[in-house]
C-alpha positions as CSV (number, residue, x, y, z in Angstrom):
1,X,95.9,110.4,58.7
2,X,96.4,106.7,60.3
3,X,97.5,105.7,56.3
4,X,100.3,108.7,56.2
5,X,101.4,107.5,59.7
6,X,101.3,103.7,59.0
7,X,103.5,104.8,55.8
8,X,105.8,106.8,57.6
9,X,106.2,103.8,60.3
10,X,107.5,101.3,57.6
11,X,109.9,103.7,56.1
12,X,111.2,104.2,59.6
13,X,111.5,100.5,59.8
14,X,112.9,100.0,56.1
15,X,115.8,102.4,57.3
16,X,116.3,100.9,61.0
17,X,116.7,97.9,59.7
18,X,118.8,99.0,56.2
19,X,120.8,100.7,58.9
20,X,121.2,97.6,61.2
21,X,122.4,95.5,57.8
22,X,124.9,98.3,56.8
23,X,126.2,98.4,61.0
24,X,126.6,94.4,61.2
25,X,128.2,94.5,57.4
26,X,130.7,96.9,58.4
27,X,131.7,95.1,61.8
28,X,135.0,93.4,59.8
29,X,137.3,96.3,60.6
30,X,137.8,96.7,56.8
31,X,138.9,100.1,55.9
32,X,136.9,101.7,53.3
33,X,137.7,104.0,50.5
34,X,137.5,107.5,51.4
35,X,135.4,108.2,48.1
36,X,132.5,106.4,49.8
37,X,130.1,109.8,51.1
38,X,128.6,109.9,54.5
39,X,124.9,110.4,54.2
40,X,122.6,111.8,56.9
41,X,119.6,109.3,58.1
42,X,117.6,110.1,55.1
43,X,120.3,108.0,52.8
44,X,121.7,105.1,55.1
45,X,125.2,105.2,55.4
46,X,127.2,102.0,54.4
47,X,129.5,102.9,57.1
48,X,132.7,104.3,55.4
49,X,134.9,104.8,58.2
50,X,136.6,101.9,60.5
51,X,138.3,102.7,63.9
52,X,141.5,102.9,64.9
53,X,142.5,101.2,67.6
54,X,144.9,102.8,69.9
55,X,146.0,100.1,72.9
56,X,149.0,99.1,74.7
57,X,149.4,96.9,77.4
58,X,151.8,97.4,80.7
59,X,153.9,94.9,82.2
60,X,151.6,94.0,84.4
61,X,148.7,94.1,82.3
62,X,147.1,97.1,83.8
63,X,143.9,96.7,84.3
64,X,144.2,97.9,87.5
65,X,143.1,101.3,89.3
66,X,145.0,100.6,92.1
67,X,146.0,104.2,92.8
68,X,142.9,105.3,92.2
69,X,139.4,106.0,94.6
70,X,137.4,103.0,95.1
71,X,134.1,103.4,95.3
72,X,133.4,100.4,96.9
73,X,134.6,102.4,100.2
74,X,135.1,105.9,101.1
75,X,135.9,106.6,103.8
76,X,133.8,109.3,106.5
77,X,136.2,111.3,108.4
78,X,133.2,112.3,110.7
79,X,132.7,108.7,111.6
80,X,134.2,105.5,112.0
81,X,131.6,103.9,110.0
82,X,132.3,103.1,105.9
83,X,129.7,103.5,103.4
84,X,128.7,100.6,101.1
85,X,128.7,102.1,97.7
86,X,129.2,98.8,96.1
87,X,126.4,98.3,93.1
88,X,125.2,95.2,95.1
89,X,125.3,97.2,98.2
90,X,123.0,99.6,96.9
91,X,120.6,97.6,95.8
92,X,119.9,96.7,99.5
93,X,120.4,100.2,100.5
94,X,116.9,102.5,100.6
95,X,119.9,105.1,99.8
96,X,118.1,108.1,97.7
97,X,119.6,109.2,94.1
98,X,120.6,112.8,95.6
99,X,123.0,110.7,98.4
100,X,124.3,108.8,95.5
101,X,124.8,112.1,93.6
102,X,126.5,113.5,96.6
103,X,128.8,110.3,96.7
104,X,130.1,110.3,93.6
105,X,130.9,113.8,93.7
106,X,132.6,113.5,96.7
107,X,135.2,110.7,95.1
108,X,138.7,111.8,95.6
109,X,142.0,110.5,94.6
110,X,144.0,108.7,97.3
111,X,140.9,108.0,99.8
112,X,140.7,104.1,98.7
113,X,142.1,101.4,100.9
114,X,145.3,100.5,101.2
115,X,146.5,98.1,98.5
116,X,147.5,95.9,101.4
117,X,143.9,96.3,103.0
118,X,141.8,95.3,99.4
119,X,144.0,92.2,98.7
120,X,143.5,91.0,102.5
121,X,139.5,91.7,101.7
122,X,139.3,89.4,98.4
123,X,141.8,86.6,100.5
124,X,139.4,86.3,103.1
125,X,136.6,85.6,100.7
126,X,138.4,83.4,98.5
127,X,140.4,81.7,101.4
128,X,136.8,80.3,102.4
129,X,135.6,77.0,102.2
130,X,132.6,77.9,100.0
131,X,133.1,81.6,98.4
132,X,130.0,83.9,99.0
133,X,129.4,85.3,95.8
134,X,128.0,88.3,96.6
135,X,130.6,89.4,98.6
136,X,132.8,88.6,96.4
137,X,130.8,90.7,94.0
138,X,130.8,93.3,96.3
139,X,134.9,93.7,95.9
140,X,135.1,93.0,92.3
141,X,132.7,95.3,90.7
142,X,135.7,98.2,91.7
143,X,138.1,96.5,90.4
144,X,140.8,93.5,91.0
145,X,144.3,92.7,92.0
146,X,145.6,91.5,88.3
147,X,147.2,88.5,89.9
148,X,143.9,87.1,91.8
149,X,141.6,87.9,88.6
150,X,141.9,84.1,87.2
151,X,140.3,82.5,90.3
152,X,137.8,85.7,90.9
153,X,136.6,85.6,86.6
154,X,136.3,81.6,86.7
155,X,134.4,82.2,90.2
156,X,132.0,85.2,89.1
157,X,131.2,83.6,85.7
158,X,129.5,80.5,87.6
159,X,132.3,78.5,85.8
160,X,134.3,77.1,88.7
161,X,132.2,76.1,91.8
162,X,132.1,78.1,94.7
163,X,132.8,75.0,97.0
164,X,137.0,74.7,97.2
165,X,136.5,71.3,97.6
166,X,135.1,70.4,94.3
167,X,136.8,72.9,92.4
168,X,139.5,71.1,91.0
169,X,137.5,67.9,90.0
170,X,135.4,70.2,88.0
171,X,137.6,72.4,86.1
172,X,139.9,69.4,85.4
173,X,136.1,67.6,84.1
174,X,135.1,70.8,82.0
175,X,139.0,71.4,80.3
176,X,138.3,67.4,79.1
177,X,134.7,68.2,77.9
178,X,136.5,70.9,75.8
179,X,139.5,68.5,75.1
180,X,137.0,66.1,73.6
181,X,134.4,68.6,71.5
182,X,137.8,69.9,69.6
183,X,138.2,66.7,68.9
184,X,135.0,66.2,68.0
185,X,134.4,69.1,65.8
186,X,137.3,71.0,65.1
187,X,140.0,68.8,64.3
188,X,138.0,67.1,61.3
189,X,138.6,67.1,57.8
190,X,136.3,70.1,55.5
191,X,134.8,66.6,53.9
192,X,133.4,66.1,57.1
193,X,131.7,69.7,57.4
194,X,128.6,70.8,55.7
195,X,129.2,74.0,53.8
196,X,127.4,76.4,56.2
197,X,130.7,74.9,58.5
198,X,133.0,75.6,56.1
199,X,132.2,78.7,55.6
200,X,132.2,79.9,59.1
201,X,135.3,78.6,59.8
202,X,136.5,80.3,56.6
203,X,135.1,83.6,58.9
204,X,136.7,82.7,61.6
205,X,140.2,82.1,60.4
206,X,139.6,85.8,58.1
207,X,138.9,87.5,61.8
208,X,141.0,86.2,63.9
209,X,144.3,88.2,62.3
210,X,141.8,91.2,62.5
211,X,141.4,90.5,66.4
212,X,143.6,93.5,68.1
213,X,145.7,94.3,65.2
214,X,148.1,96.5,67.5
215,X,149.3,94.2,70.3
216,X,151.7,92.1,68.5
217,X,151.3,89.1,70.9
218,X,147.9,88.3,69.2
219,X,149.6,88.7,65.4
220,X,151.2,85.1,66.5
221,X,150.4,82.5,64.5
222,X,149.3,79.9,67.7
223,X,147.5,82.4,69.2
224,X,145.2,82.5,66.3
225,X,144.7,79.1,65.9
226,X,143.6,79.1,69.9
227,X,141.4,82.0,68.5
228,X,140.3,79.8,65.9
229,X,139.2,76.2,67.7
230,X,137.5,78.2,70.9
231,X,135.4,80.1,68.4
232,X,134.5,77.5,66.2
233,X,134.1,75.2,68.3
234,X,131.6,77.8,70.7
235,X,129.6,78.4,67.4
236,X,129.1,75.1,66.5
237,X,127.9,74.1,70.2
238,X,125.7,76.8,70.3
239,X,123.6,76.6,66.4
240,X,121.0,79.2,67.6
241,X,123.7,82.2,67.2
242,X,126.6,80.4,65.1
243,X,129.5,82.7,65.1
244,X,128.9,86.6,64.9
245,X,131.6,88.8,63.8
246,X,132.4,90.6,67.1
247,X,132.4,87.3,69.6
248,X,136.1,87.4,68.4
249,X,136.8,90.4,70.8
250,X,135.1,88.9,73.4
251,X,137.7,86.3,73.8
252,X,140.7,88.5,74.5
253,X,140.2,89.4,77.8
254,X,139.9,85.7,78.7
255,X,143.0,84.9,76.6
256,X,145.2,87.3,78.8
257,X,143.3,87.0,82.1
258,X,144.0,82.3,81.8
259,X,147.6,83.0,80.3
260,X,148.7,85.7,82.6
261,X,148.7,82.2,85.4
262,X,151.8,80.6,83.2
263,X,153.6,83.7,81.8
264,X,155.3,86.1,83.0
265,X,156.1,90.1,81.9
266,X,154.2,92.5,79.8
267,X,151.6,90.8,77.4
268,X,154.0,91.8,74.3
269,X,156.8,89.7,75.6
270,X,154.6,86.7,75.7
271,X,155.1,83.6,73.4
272,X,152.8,80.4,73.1
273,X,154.9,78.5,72.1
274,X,156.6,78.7,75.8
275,X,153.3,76.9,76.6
276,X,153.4,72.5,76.6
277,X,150.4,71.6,74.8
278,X,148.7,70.4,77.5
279,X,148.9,74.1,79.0
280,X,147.2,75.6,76.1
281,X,144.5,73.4,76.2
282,X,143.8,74.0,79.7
283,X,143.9,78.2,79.3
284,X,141.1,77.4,75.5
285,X,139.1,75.5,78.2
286,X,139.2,78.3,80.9
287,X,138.5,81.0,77.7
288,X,135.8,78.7,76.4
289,X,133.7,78.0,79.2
290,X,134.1,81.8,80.4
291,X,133.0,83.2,77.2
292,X,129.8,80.8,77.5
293,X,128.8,81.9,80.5
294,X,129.3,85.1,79.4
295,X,126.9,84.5,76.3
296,X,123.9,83.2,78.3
297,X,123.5,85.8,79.8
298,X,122.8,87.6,76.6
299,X,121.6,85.3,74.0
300,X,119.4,87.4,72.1
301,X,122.6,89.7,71.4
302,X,123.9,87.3,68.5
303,X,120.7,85.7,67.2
304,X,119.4,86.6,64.1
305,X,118.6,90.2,64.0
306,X,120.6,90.7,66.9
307,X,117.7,91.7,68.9
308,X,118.9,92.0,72.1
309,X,121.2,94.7,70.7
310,X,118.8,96.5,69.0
311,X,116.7,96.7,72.3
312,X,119.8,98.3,74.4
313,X,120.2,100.2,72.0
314,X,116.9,102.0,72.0
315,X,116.8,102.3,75.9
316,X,120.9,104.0,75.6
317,X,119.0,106.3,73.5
318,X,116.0,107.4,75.5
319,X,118.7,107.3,78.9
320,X,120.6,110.5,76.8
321,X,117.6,112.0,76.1
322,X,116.8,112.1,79.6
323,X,120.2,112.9,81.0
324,X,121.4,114.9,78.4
325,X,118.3,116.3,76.7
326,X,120.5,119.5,74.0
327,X,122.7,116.2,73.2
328,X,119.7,114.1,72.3
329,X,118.2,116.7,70.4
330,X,121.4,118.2,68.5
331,X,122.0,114.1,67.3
332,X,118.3,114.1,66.3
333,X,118.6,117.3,64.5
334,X,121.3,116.2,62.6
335,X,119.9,113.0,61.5
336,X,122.5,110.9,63.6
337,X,121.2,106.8,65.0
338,X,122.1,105.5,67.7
339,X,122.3,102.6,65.7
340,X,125.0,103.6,63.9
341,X,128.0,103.7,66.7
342,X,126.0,102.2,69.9
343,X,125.5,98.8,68.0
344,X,129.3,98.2,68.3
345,X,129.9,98.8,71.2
346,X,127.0,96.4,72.7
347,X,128.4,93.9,70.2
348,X,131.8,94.0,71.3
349,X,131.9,95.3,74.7
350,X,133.5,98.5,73.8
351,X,137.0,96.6,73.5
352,X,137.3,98.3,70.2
353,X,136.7,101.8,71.9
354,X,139.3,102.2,74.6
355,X,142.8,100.9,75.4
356,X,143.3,97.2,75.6
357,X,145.5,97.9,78.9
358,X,141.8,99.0,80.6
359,X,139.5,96.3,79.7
360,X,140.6,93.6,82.6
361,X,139.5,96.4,84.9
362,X,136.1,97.0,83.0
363,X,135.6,93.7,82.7
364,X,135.4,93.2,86.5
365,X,132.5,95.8,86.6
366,X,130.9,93.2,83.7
367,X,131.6,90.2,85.9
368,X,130.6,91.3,89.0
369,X,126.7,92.7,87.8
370,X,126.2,89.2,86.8
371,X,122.3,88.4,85.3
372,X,122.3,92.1,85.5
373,X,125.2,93.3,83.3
374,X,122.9,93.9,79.8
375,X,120.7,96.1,82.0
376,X,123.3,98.4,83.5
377,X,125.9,98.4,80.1
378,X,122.9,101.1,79.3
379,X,124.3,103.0,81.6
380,X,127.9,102.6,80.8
381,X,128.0,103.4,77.6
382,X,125.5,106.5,78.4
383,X,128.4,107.5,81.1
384,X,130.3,106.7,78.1
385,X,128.7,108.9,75.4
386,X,128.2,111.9,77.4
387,X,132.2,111.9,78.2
388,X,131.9,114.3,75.1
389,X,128.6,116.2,76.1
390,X,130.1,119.3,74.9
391,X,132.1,118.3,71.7
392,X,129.6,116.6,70.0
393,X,127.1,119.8,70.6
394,X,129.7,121.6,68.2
395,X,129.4,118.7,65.5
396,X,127.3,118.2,62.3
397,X,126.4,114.6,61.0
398,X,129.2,113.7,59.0
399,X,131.6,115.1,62.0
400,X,129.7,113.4,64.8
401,X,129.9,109.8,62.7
402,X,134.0,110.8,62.3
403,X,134.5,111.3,66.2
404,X,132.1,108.6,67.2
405,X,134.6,105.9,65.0
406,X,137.5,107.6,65.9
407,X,137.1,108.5,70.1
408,X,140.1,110.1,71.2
409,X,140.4,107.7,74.0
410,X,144.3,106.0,73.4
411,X,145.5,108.2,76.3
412,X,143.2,107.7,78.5
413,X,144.3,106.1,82.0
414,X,142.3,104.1,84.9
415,X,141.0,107.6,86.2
416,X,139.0,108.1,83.0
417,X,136.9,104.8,83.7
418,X,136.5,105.2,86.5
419,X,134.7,108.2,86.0
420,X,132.4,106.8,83.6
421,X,131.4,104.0,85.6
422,X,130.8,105.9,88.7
423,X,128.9,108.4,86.5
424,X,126.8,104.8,85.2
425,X,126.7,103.9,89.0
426,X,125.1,107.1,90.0
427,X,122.6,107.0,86.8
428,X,121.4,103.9,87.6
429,X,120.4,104.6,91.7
430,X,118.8,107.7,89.4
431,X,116.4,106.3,87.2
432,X,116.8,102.3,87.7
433,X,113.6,102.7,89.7
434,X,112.0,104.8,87.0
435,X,111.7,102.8,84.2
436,X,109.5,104.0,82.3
437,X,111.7,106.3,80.4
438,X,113.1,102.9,78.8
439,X,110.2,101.9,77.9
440,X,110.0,99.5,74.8
């Protein structure tokens, strides 16, 4: 009996991690030919199907949910008090899950502050001489006023200092730092590079054109090369990852969020080249920095093996099995891994997955959970999943894989995420304090 069972581990093993090779292979955006065959979990699939990315981006980059609830605040018509429903808030509340439940259920359309009233909220906290973070927190996990979110990123990502007073000498010290390592590693001859840096770069300057192929202003030939030095030189700072096909993605947001201070108009009217050079250094500094800080909070997502991936992975799978128990089992039944669409969207951030015009505004919910974020992007991208709770219930394998690469998300508006992340909001007051049914 144990030798049938330590038999049947390793082939379980064998195909996780044939599976996790054919997943990181396959994270190029290639297309592949059509006569490649899905395969159920018996015969790993090499992945034959590549997404489509639908995204656009409004004029004022809208990544905002302005005109939509805020469930930092709503508001008790049966008193003048307001509840905290902030994610930080909660975790001081003794609130119970069936409140939290009630809640989110009880979010409606047009009962968030005034516009006027939420940018008077984050002024007071950035107007102060040394920013409390957790307020600040507080306001940016439900999103923030597109204009404010360069100060409020650099702030939240530990980047710029929360003292006003030493602000400036430090960003003007870090954008030098950067300045001099581009210099230092970057702008050097191939005779000067070993081969494993040659050939990253060579991967670099391959993915950077692949890097949201449908907003045009990232087809520019300078905004590549900006591409290019802040992820080469990020890899070749940080030797215990190198560069991972998918920290590409994770850039963008940063891009648009540092050049939105210096440009004006819809993303698709912008040009670099309006930029002095001295400008575009500044915004690679603010980009490379931010995505650092970013990174260490998850190193073990782009080490070898990915294992920090492969962890979340497992605990998204046993959070639909407890939420969503006839969706667990009808993915089981069909021989369908979680592996094999949850491992991109940990890996880039779901930026591949819904419209580029959203991901400023989920990106505030990242920012604002902090240390935290890896924990609770378990129960995003459950919220996530379960958006299509009843469709996938109707698929077989090789339809599930199809709809999983292909979500019909490119219409989808701020009303959409928010739904998922107050759905991941009331998940996690749920089971957060149950862990045992993510157990490793």
């Amino acid at each position: 009996m144990e030798k049938r069972e330590d038999d049947q581990q390793k082939r379980d093993d064998s195909r996780f991690n044939q599976t996790l090779k054919n997943v990181q292979g396959f994270l190029k955006g290639r297309s592949i030919p059509g006569k490649v065959l899905l395969t159920r979990r018996s015969d790993p699939p090499p992945y034959p199907i590549s997404p489509t990315y639908q995204r656009s981006l409004s004029e004022n980059d809208a990544g905002r949910n302005e005109r939509f609830e805020n469930p930092v605040e709503v508001e008790d018509h049966n008193s003048s008090k307001k509840h905290d429903n902030t994610y930080a808030g909660k975790l001081r509340s003794n609130s119970s899950a069936e409140r939290s439940v009630k809640e989110v259920q009880n979010l409606k359309i047009g009962v968030r502050s005034s516009d006027s009233a939420r940018v008077m909220k984050f002024n007071k906290v950035l107007s102060e001489t040394t920013v409390i973070l957790e307020k600040l927190r507080e306001l940016a996990w439900n999103g923030v006023p597109h204009y404010m979110r360069p100060d409020v990123w650099r702030l939240l990502l530990g980047y710029a200092p929360p003292n006003s007073d030493r602000r400036e000498a430090v960003l003007r010290r870090k954008r030098l730092e950067y300045l001099e390592s581009v210099g230092q590693f970057y702008d050097l001859p191939d005779s000067e590079r070993s081969d494993d840096e040659i050939n990253m770069l060579r991967q670099i300057a391959v993915d950077c054109p692949r890097t949201v192929p449908d907003v045009s202003f990232f087809q520019q030939e300078q905004v590549q090369k900006s591409l290019e030095r802040i992820l080469y030189t990020w890899a070749i700072r940080h030797p215990a990852s190198g560069y991972v096909q998918g920290i590409n993605d994770l850039v963008t947001p940063f891009l648009v969020i540092f050049l939105s201070e210096y440009l004006d108009g819809g993303v698709d009217s912008w040009s670099m080249s309006d930029l002095s050079a001295e400008k575009v250094s500044d915004v690679e500094a603010d980009c490379y920095w931010c995505l650092t800080k970013l990174l260490d909070g998850m190193q073990d997502h782009y080490t070898f093996a990915q294992p920090g991936i492969q962890r979340l992975v497992f605990k998204l799978k046993e959070l639909v099995r407890r939420i969503d128990e006839p969706v667990s089992r009808h993915m089981e039944e069909h021989g369908l891994e979680f592996l094999q669409f949850a491992f991109r969207w940990y890996n880039c951030l779901l930026i591949r997955e819904i419209p580029f015009s959203l991901i400023n505004r989920l990106w505030d919910t990242y920012l604002a959970e902090g240390d935290a974020l890896p924990d609770f992007l378990v129960y995003i991208y459950a919220s996530f999943l379960l958006t299509w709770s009843d469709e996938l219930k109707k698929l077989d394998f090789q339809e599930m894989v199809m709809f999983l690469q292909h979500l019909p998300t490119h219409n989808w508006s701020d009303q959409e995420l928010e739904m998922v992340l107050s759905r991941a909001y009331m998940w996690h007051s749920m089971f957060n304090n149950s862990p045992n049914h993510l157990a490793s």
